[in-house]
C-alpha positions in Angstrom: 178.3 -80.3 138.9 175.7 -78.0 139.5 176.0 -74.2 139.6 173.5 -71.1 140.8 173.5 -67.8 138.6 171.0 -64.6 139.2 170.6 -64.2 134.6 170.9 -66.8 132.3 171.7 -65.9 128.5 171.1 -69.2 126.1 172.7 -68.2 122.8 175.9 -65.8 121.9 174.7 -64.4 118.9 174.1 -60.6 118.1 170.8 -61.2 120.4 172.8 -62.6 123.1 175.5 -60.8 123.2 173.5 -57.2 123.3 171.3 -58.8 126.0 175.0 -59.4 128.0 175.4 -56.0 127.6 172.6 -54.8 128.9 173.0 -56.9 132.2 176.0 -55.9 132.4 175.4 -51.9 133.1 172.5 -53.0 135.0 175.1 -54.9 137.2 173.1 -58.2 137.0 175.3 -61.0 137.9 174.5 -63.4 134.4 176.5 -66.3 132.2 175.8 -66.8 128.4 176.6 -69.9 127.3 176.9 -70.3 123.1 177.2 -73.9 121.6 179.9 -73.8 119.6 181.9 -69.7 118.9 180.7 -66.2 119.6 178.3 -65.7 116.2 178.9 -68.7 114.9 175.9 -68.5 112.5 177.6 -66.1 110.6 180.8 -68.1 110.5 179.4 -71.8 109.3 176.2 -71.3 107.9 176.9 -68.8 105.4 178.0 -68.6 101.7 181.3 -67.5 101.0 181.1 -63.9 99.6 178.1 -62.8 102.0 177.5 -59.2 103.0 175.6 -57.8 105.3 172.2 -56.7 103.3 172.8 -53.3 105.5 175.3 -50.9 105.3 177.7 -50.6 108.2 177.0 -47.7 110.0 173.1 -49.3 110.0 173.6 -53.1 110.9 175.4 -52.5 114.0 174.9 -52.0 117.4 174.1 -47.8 118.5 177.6 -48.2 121.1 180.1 -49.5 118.8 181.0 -49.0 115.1 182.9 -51.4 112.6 186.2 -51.1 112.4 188.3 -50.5 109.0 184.6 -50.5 107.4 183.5 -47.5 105.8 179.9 -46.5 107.1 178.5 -46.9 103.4 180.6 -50.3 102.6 178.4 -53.7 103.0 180.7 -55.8 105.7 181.4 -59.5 105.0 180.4 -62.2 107.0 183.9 -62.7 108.6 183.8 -59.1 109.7 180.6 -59.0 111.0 181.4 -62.1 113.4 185.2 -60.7 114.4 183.0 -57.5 115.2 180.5 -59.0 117.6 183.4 -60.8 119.0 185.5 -58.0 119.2 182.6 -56.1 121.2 182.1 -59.2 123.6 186.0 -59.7 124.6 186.6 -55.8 124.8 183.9 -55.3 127.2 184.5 -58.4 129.3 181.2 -60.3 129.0 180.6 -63.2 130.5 180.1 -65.7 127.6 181.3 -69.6 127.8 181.8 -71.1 124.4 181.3 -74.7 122.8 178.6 -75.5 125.8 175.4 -76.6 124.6 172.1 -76.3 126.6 170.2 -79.6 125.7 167.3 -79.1 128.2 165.5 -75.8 129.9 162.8 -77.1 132.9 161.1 -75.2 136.0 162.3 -76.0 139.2 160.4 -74.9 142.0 161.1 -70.8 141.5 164.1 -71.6 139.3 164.7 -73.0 136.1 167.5 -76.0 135.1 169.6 -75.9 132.6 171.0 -79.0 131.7 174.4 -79.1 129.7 176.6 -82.0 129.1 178.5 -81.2 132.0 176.7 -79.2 134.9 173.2 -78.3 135.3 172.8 -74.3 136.2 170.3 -72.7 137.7 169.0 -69.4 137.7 166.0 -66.9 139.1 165.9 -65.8 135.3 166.9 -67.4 131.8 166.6 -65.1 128.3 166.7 -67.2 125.1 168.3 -65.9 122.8 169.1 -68.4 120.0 167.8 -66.7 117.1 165.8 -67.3 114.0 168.1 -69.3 112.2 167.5 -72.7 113.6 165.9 -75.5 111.3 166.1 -75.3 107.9 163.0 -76.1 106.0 164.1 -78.5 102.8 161.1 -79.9 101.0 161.1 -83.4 100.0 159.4 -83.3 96.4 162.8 -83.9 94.5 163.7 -88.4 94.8 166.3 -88.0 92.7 169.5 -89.4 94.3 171.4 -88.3 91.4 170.5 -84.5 92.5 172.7 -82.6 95.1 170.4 -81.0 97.2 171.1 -78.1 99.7 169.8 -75.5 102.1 170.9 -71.8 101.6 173.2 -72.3 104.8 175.3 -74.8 103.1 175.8 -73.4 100.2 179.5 -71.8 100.2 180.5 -70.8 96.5 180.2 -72.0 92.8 183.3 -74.1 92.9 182.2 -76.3 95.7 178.8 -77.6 93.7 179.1 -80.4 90.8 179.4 -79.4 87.6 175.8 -78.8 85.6 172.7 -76.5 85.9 171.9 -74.9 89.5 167.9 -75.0 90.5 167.6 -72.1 93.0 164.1 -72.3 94.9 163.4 -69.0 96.6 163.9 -65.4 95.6 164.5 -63.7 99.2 167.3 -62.0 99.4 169.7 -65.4 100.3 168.0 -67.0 97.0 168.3 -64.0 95.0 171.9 -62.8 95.9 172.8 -67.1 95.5 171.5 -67.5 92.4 173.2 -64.1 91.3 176.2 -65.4 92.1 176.3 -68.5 90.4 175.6 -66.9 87.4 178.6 -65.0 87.2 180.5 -67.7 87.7 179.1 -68.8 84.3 176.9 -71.6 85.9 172.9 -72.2 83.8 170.7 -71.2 86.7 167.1 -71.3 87.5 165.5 -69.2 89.9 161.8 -70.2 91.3 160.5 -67.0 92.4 157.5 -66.4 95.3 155.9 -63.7 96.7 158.4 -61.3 97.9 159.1 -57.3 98.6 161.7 -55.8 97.2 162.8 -52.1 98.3 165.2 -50.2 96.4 169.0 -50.1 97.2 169.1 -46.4 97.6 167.1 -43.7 96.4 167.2 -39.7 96.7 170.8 -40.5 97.8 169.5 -42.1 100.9 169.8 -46.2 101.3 166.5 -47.9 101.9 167.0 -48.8 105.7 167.3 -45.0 106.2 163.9 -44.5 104.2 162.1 -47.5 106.4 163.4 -45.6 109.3 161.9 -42.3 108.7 158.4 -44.1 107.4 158.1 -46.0 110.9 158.2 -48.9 109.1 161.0 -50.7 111.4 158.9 -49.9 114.5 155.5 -51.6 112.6 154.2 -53.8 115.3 153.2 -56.7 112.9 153.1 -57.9 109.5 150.1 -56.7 107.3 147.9 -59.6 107.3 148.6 -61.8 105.0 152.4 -61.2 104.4 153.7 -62.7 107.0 155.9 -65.1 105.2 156.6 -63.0 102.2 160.1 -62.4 102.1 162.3 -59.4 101.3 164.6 -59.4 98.2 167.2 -56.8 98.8 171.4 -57.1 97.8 174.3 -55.8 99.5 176.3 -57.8 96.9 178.8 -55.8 94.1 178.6 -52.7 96.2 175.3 -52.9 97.2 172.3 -52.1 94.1 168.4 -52.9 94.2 167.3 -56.7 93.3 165.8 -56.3 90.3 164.5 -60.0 88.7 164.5 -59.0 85.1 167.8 -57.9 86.1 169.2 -60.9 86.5 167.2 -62.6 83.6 169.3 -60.3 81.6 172.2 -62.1 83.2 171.1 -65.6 82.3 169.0 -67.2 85.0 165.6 -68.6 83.9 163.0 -67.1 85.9 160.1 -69.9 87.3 157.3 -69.5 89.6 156.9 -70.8 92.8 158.1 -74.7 93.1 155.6 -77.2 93.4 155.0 -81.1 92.5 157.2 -83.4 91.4 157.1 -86.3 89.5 159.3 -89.0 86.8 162.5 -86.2 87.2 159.9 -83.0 86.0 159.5 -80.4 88.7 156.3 -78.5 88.1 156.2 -74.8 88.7 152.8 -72.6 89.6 151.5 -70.2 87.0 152.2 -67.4 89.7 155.3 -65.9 88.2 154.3 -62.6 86.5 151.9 -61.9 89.7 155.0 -61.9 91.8 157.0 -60.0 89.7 154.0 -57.7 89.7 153.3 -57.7 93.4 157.2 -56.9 93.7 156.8 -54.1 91.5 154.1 -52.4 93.2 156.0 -52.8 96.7 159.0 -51.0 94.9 157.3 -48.1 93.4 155.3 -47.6 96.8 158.0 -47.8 98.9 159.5 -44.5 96.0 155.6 -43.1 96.9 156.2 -42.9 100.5 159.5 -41.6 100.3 158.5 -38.9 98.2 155.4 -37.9 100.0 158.1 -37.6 103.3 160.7 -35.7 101.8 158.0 -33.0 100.6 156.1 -32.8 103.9 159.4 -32.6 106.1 161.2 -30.2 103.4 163.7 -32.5 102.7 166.7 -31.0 100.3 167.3 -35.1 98.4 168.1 -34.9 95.0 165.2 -35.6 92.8 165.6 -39.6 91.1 163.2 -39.9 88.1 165.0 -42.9 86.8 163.9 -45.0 89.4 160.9 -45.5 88.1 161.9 -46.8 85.2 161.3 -50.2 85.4 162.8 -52.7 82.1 160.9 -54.8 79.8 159.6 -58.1 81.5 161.5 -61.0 80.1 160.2 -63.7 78.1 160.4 -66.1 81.0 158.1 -64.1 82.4 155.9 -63.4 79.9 155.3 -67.2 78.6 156.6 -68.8 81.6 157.9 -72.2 82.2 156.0 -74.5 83.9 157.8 -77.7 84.7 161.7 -78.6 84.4 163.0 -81.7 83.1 166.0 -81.3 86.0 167.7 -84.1 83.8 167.3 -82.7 80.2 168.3 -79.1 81.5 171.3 -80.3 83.1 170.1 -79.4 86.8 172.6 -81.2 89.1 172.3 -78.8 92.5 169.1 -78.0 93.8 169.3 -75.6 96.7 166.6 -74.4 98.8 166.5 -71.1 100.1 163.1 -71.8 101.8 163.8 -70.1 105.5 164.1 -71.8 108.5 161.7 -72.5 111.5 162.1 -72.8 114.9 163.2 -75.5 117.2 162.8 -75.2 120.8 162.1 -78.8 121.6 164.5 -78.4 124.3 162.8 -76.6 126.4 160.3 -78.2 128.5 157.8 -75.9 129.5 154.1 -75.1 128.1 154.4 -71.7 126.6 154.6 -72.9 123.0 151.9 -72.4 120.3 151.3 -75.0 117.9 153.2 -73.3 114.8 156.6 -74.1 117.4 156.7 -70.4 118.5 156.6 -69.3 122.3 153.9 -67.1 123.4 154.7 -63.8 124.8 154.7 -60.2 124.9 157.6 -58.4 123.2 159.4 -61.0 124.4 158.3 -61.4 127.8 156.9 -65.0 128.5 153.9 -66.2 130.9 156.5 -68.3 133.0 157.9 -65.7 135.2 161.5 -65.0 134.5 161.6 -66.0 130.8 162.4 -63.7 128.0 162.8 -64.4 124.3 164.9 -61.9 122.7 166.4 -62.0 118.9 163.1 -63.6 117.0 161.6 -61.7 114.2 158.5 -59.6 115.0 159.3 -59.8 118.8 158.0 -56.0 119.6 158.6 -54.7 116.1 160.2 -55.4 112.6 163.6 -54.5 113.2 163.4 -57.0 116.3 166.0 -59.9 114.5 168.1 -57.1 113.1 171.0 -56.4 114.9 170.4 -52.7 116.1 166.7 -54.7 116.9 168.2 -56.8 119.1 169.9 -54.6 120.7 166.9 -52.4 122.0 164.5 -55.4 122.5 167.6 -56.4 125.0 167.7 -53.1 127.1 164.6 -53.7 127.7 164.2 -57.1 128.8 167.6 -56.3 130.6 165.9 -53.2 132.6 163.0 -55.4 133.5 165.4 -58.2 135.0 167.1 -55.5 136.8 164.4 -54.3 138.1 162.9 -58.1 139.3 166.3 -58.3 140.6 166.3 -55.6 143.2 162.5 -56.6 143.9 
């Protein structure tokens, strides 16, 4: 079977779904076809008790709030996929579930999209798969005898073997993870790595409304050479800033960043106490630049001296632990909160660097009539974010429109 469509949307995540939006008003004719459910990230390849790491009335799109979700409450996973489903169904869009598009080519001035069923064809295809699509898992650990996990199969404390947990990676999926297990009375380690970590709220505003009014969502790019440090921030217990000696005073051992392994003994890198620094300063500038705002615009926020006040470092910080007998300690579950990369092996055209992603500019592609939408960094830093998404898609939508009626 073969079938002819003006748009194309691959993926109906929040990216896709916003970018079916867009087309819509634009009165584009378009199909988005999702593998398996509407959002189905957020469904399957999240932890159990996982909250949005915004409030509500932030992570959401600008035309549609959450419903039976207070505007300051952090909403679960479940909610957040019944509301982009909710938002899809209510406004009619086109999206066809549990198809899979295993191959994207160039045909003459159309591409092919091959599915198990049909090939479609269309004048213009947006991918809009998301981040979220390989899960980098290091090999170091041979152990059989160790349960080993990416951060997207994790579910809940109950579900892991009895025994020690070995978190690797302190972003805010690591972080909130190895949290969690603690307070479920499990021995956890946590191998910490470069990361930022804002606070929760401050002056009685929360942090996304303070990267807001600093620009810093609009930022362009990375600063050089933090383009892979991640951000530690909690929605978790009400929401409340990610502090790592924090949860050392809850129990979990504090490591460095993970490294060689060898006869059952993980080694660890002596870069703990820098990171905890480096986290630190990121904190206290973040307070800096919020401060400096509120005076210049005459802000009336309620002064916040505490803070500043930062606790004592912990001992495993101090005189840090450098390799883990995983046997002796009890380790049975090592899960890797290491990120994920991209995958886009499926489509076969040249616009790819060697690092896997595609080239383009904010998100529009060499190959005429291609558009990436949903990836981090695509025009800015609130590009993967859902309210990101949702602007880098009017965009891309308005250009198509525009090509359209061309």
């Amino acid at each position: 079977m073969t079938e002819t469509i003006d748009t194309l949307v691959i993926g109906g995540g929040q990216a896709g779904v916003a970018t079916s939006a867009h087309l819509a008003k634009h009165g584009v004719p378009h199909l988005v076809l999702e593998r398996a459910r509407i959002a189905e990230r957020w469904r399957s390849e999240r932890w159990d008790n996982l909250v949005a790491n915004g409030p509500a009335w932030h992570d959401r799109f600008p035309e549609a709030e959450f419903q039976d979700i207070a505007p300051e409450a952090f909403a679960g996973k479940e909610a957040v996929a019944a509301y982009f489903e909710h938002f899809a169904t209510s406004r009619h869009l086109p999206i066809r579930t549990g198809v899979e598009v295993t191959s994207l080519s160039r045909q003459g001035d159309a591409f092919r999209a091959t599915t198990p069923d049909e090939v479609i064809t269309a004048r213009h295809v947006v991918v809009a798969t998301g981040p979220f699509q390989k899960p980098v898992i290091p090999t170091v650990i041979t152990d059989p005898a160790i349960t080993q996990m990416h951060s997207n199969a994790y579910r809940n404390p109950g579900a892991l073997p009895e025994g020690a947990v070995l978190v690797v990676g302190a972003g805010s999926s690591g972080a909130q993870i190895a949290e969690e297990l603690v307070r479920a009375g499990r021995k956890v380690f946590l191998s910490v790595g470069p990361h930022d970590r804002p606070p929760r709220r401050y002056r009685g505003q929360d942090f996304v409304w303070w990267l807001g009014k600093l620009g810093k969502w609009d930022m362009k790019a990375p600063t050089p050479g933090t383009e892979h440090v991640t951000i530690a921030v909690s929605g978790a217990y009400g929401g409340h800033t990610m502090d790592f000696r924090r949860l050392a005073g809850l129990g979990v051992t504090l490591l460095g960043r993970a490294g060689a392994y060898h006869d059952g003994v993980l080694h660890f890198a002596e870069d703990l106490a820098t990171n905890i620094a480096n986290g630190d300063r990121n904190y206290l500038s973040v307070l800096d630049e919020a401060d400096a705002y509120a005076r210049a615009h005459g802000l009336d926020l309620p002064e916040d001296p505490e803070a500043r006040t930062l606790l004592p470092l912990p001992g495993c910080v101090t005189a840090p632990q450098l390799a883990l007998d995983l046997t002796r300690e009890g380790v049975s579950t090592v899960i890797w909160a290491t990120g994920f990369r991209l995958d886009f092996g499926w489509i076969d055209l040249p616009i790819f660097r060697e690092d896997g992603r595609p080239r383009h500019q904010d998100g529009v592609t060499e190959v005429p009539g291609l558009y990436f939408v949903g990836l981090p960094w695509l025009s800015c830093r609130g590009s993967a974010f859902i309210w990101g998404a949702w602007k880098d898609a009017e965009r891309l939508a308005g250009l198509i429109a525009a090509d359209k009626g061309s």
